[in-house]
C-alpha positions as CSV (number, residue, x, y, z in Angstrom):
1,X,95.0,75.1,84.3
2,X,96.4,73.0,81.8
3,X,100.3,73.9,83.3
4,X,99.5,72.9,86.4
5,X,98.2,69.5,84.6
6,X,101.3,68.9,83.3
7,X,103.1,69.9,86.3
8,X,101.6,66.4,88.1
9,X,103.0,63.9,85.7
10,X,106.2,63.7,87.3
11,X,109.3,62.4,85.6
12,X,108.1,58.8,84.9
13,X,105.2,60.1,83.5
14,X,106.8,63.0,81.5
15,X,109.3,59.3,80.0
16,X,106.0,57.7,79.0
17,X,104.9,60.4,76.8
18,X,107.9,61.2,75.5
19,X,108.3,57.7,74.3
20,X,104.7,57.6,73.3
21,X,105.4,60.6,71.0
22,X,108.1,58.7,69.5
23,X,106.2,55.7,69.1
24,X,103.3,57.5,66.8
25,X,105.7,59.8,64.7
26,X,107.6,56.5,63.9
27,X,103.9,55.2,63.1
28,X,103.3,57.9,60.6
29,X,105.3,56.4,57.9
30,X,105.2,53.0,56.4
31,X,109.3,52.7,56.5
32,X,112.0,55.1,57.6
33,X,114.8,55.2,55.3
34,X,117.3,53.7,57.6
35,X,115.3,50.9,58.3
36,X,114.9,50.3,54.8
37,X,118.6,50.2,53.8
38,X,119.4,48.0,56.3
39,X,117.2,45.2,55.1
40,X,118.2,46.4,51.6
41,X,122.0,45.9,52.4
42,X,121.1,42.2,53.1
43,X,120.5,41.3,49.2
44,X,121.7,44.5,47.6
45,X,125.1,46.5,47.6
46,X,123.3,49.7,48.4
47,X,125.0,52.9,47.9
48,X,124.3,56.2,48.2
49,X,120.5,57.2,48.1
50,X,119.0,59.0,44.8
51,X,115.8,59.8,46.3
52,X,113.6,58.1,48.8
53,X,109.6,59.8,50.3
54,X,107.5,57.7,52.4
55,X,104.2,58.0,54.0
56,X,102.1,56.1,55.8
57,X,100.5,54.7,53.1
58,X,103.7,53.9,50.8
59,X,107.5,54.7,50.3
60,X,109.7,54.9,47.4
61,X,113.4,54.7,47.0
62,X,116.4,54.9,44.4
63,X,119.7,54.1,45.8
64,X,123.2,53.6,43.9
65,X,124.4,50.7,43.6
66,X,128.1,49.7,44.9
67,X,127.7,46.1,43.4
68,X,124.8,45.7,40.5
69,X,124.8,41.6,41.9
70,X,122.2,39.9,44.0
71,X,123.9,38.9,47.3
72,X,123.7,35.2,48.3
73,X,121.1,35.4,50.9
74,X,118.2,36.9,48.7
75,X,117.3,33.7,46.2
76,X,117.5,34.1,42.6
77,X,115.4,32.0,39.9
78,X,114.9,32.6,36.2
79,X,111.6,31.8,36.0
80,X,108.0,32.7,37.0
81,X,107.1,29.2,38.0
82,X,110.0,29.0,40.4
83,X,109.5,32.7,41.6
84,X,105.8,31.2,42.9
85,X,107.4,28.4,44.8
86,X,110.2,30.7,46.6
87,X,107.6,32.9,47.9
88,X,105.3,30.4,49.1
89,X,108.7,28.6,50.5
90,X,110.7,32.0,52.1
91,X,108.8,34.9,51.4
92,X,111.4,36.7,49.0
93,X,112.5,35.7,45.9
94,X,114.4,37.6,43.0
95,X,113.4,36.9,39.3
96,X,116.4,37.4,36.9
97,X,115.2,36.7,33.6
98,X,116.9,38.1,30.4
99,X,114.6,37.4,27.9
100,X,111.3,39.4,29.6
101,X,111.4,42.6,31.5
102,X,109.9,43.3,35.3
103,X,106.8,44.3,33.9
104,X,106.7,41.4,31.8
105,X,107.4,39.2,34.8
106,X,104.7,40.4,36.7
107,X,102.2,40.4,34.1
108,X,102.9,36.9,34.1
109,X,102.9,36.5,37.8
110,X,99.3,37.7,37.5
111,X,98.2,35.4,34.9
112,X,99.9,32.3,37.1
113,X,98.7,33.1,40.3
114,X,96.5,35.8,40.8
115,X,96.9,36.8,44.1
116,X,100.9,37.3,44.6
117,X,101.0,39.4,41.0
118,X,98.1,41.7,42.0
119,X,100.1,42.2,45.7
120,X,103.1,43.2,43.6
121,X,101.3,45.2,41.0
122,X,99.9,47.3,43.8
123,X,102.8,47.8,45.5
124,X,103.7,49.5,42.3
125,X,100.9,51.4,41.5
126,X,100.0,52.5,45.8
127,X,103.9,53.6,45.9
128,X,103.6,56.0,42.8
129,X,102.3,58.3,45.3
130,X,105.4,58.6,46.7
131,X,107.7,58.8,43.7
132,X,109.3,62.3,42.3
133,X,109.9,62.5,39.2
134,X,113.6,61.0,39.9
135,X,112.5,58.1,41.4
136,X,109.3,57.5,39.0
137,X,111.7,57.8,35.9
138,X,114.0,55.3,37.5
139,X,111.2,53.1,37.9
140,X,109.7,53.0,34.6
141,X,113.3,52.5,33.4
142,X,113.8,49.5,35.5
143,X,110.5,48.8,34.8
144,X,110.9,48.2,30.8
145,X,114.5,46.8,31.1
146,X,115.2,43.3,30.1
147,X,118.4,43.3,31.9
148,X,117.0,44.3,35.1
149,X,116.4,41.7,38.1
150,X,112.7,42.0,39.5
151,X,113.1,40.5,43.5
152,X,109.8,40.8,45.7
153,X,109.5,40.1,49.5
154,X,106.3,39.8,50.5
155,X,106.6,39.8,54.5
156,X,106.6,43.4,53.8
157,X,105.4,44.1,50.6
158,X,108.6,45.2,48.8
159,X,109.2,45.3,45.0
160,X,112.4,45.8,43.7
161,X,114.2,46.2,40.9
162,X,118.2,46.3,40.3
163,X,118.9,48.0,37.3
164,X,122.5,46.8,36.2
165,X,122.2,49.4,33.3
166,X,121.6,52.6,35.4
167,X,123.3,51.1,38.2
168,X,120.0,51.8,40.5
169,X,118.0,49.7,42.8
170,X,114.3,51.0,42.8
171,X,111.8,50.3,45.9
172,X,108.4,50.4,45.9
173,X,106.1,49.4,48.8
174,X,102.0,50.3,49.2
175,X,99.7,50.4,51.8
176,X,100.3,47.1,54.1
């Protein structure tokens, strides 16, 4: 019964589910990798991929890095005051700050406003779920590392971190 069900959709019908399919197996994970390392490659120098999961409620990433520099088109500002404005200006920002790590930086994000540290605390924490151990000890690395650059963009709820010492780029993003 069902075969001769299917048998009546006819061609244009048999296109419509075929991209339908498509269209909910794309839905099942918060970003592909491809479509993350092309919006990577526009701030980064991304290299070959370390290790990268994704669900529909997070994804997690560690790439090489070909260049351990921001690009020009992602800002950069050394402070927490003018990480704020940035965001509230272009949605994406990178924090380079030598004398505090990313962790530090965010825990001062927090206590400055709120609302924009919590969203990039929790893309931490919700993308841990995601992480093996690879990726997880790259994070915490990054995480603790003075020298590292701490960037955000949240139109999609990215945290980053560029290791300069490992040479990694770390990616975390949670639920949107």
């Amino acid at each position: 019964m069902m075969t001769q069900a299917a048998g009546h959709i006819g061609r244009g019908g048999a296109v419509l589910l075929a991209l339908a399919a498509l269209g909910l197996t794309a839905a099942c994970v918060r970003e592909d990798e491809a479509a993350l390392r092309d919006r990577l490659d526009r701030w980064f120098s991304v290299g070959d991929t370390v290790g990268f999961a994704a669900t529909q409620d997070c994804a997690a990433g560690a790439f090489r890095l070909v260049d351990p520099s921001v690009k020009a088109s992602l800002p950069v500002v050394s402070g927490v005051g003018a990480l704020l404005m940035q965001l509230d200006r272009g949605g994406r920002v990178a924090l380079d700050d030598p004398t505090q790590s990313p962790d530090r930086g965010m825990v001062i994000t927090v206590n400055a406003q709120r609302h924009t540290g919590m969203q990039m605390r929790r893309a931490a924490l919700e993308a841990r779920a995601c992480m093996d151990d690879t990726i997880t000890t790259a994070f915490r690395h990054a995480l603790d590392e003075p020298r590292a650059v701490l960037a955000y963009d949240s139109n999609t709820g990215s945290l980053m971190i560029l290791d300069p010492v490992t040479g990694l780029l770390v990616v975390a993003m949670g639920a949107r």
